[in-house]
Steps between C-alpha positions, in 0.01 A plus 500: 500500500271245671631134517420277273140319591420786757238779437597812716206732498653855403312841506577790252551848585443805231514835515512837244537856589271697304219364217754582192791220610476232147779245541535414820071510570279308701416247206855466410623430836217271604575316155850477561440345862271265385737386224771465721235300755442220217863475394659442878221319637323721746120570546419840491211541809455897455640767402510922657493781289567851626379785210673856473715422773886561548728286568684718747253467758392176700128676543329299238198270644586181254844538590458523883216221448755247348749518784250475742369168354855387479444414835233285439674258343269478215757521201885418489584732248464875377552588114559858354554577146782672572648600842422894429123383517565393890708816608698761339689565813762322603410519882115396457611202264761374779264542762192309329748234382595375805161561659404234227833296560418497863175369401670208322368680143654453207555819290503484124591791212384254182664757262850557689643134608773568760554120603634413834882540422701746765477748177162485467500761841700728301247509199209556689633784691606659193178466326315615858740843433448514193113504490503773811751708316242489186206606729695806697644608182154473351349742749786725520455557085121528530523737781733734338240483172214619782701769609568719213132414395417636848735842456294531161177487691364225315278164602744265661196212512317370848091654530402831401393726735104648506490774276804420295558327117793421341587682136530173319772717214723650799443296808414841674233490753168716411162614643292149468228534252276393691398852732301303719866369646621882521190542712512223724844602605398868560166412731725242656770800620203788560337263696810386733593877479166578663552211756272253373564127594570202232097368519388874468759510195349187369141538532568837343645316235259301451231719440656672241596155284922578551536255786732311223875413479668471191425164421122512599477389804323700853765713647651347842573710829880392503490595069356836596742557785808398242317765300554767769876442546582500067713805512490424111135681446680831614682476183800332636662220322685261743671169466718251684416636799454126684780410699715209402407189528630247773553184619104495549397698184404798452286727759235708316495778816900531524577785263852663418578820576353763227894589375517126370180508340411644144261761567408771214293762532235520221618210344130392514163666444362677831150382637477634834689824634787491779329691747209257496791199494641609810197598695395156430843376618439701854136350537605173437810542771274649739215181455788294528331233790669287806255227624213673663496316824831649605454841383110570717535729818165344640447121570341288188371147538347435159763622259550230206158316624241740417355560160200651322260286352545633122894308614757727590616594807372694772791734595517683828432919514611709819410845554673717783362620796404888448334783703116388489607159345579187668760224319355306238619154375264277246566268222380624160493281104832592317303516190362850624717784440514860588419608171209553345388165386386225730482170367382352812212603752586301755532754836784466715472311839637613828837340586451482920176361444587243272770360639360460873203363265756216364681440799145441707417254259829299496478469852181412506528250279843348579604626802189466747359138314792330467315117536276633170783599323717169594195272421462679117859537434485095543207440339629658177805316533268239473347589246780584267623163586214331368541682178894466492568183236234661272683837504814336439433298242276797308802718513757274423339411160472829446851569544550152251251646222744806524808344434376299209405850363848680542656163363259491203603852412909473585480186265371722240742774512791232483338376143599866408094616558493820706314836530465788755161336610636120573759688766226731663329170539798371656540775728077461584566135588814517724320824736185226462754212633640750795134569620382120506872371693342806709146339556708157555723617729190627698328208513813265595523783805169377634643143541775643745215692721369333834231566691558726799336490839318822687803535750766501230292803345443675807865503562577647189225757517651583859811674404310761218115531715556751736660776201151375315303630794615808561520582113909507548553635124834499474571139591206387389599592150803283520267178476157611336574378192536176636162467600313792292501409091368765406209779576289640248299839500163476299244795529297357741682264678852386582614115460770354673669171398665357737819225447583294760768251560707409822847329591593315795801364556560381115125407482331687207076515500342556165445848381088596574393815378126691600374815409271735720319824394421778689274838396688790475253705671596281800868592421391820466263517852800389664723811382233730637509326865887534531446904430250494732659322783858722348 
């Protein structure tokens, strides 16, 4: 209780576990906070409000948000409805309670008084047991109801699978009514089966109208690939196959061995054939990628850098040396495929060639005019300098015009107004916040950058110039990307953006970037000389 003639400002915290909780909700528990705020003489400041979240678990964003601004020393006291609403497990609500003790935070059940006597210890730790005993014997009981529905084959809840309904009279699963899902799910395994990659499998898709998931929206590469692993369209019904959770939750690629799962054979209808399963399974396992850069025999500079112009990647191609054939490397769009349809007619480009192409141009323009490049690294310093309280302030009220949006709509939602929408909004706002503290962050950088002189340069440029010069692949490809963004492959020409920034001795220069196109018939001249000289 606050003393008499001092306000202490107080938060609330509420939480409920699924949408169907009645007496202990969100507007009962805010009510019964704010009730207990105007009886004792505290100002509640704001309140944090975790949905279909359990108490077992510390992972819940209000939750972790509260302690962190317990810090902050903006409020004196944190109020619960009742102390199952802050944890359900004995450990967590020890280990947040003195967090908030050590923060010099008052913590506050309004429904369960325990008072300060010696007793009062007692109580709480009872209740603390009590309310984890009701959880764990809460799952055990509604586990054991899952399992025998599982041994009976029928819908234990969670998303439906493509392809599948759910008999509303027996809970049994059944061929979805909707054939276009039974047909999505058998191009999707032909397809694979036939070695096609996910954007062959989508555009596919797409031009037959199925590229659909079950609730309507445009199929995803990683949905597709969960697709390909469902050992449930063979026919198979499986369950509790997860392992169990621990101290960290639950990891969704950890499974149990197959003797503790339930698995029945033709316990649900059959969509695509075991044969096809399993070749599907030995694709996949053979496609199966490391990171490309380790796993080339021949020397790569661009890998990662280079990309088509219809935007994705450039990957590289190498073709063995052969009687009458000499070895072939060149970087080709990943949008092409060895099938039959080709989405994209941009050629391939000779690997050799281009890189020596890149490298003569970074030297050229780094390495052999080092005063040029010292005096325009400065004078866009300069530049962004000039513009630098501007940027600032333009972002910042940005970032201001977002908060007053996420507070408008958390201050609805704690009058008890909420739909799906006002949280996607939420969730919109907050990846809108991260990308502005992003463009602030960048432009407080520039304040820390100096201006460097031609010698400081040149010594940095010393150590890499030589591997530069003789076209040193591998240990030029340790640093590229420090000085090469990015280069892009258009029909006709080739455009290379360029990213430069140094440091010397703790001094940073601004970041500069340029971009300089060649032909690719020059690229392509220059391929012809080496053979001929070869």
């Amino acid at each position: 209780m606050a003393k008499k003639g001092v306000v202490k400002r107080a938060v609330g915290y509420a939480r409920v576990s699924t949408d169907m909780q009645n007496e202990s909700s969100i507007d009962a528990q805010i009510y019964g906070i704010k009730e207990y705020c105007e009886k004792h003489g505290y100002c509640l400041v704001n309140t944090y409000i975790d949905f279909g979240i359990s108490g077992t678990t510390d992972q819940r964003p209000q939750f972790q948000q509260m302690i962190e601004d317990s810090k902050k020393g903006i409020f004196e006291a944190v109020m619960v409805h009742k102390g199952d609403r802050f944890a359900r497990s004995r450990n967590l609500s020890s280990t947040y309670k003195e967090i908030l003790a050590k923060n010099k935070i008052e913590f506050i059940s309004v429904t369960e008084c325990f008072g300060n006597e010696p007793e009062s210890v007692l109580l709480e730790g009872l209740t603390e047991a009590m309310a984890e005993y009701y959880s764990r014997n809460l799952a055990r009981e509604v586990r054991k109801g899952l399992l025998q529905k599982a041994r009976d084959c029928l819908y234990t809840g969670g998303n439906l699978p493509l392809g599948y309904d759910v008999d509303p009279d027996t809970q049994k699963f059944i061929l979805a009514k909707n054939e276009d899902e039974i047909k999505t799910v058998q191009l999707i395994f032909q397809m694979k089966k036939e070695n096609y990659g996910y954007a062959e499998i989508i555009r596919a898709l797409e031009a037959k109208g199925l590229n659909k998931s079950k609730k309507g929206n445009t199929l995803s590469k990683s949905a597709i690939n969960w697709m390909l692993h469902n050992e449930r369209y063979t026919g198979v019904y499986i369950y509790d196959r997860l392992s169990a959770k621990g101290a960290n939750g639950r990891n969704g690629h950890l499974f149990k061995p197959e003797e503790d799962m339930i698995r029945v054979e033709g316990g649900i209808p059959q969509i695509i054939e075991k044969d096809t399963f399993e070749a599907v399974q030995k694709i996949m396992a053979t496609n199966k990628k490391t990171n490309g850069r380790f796993r080339l025999k021949h020397p790569v500079l661009l890998t990662g850098l280079i990309e088509c112009e219809c935007g994705y990647s450039f990957v590289s191609c190498y073709r063995k040396e052969r009687p009458g054939h000499k070895a072939y490397s060149s970087y080709h769009c990943g949008y092409k495929s060895s099938h039959k349809d080709h989405h994209c007619s941009n050629k391939g480009i000779e690997q050799t060639s281009l890189d020596d192409a890149v490298l003569d141009l970074l030297y050229k323009y780094l390495y052999d005019d080092v005063e040029t490049i010292t005096n325009e690294l400065n004078t866009h310093r300069k530049v962004m300098m000039s513009n630098l309280d501007s940027d600032l302030q333009t972002v910042k009220k940005q970032i201001t015009a977002n908060e007053i949006k996420v507070k408008n709509i958390v201050d609805a939602i704690a009058q008890g107004i909420s739909n799906a929408a006002m949280f996607d909004r939420i969730k919109e706002l907050e990846e809108e916040r991260e990308r502005l503290e992003e463009k602030l962050s960048e432009a407080s950088r520039v304040e820390e950058t100096v201006e460097l002189t031609t010698n400081e340069v040149q010594s940095i440029l010393n150590k890499s110039q030589e591997w530069v010069r003789t076209k040193n692949i591998p240990e030029v490809r340790r640093f590229i990307d420090k000085y090469v963004h990015k280069v892009v492959v258009f029909k006709e020409t080739v455009e290379v953006t360029f990213n430069v920034a140094f440091s010397f001795c703790g001094k940073k220069s601004a970041p500069y970037h340029f971009t300089k196109v060649m032909g690719r018939e020059e690229i392509k001249d220059r391929y012809y000389q080496v053979r001929q000289v070869v």
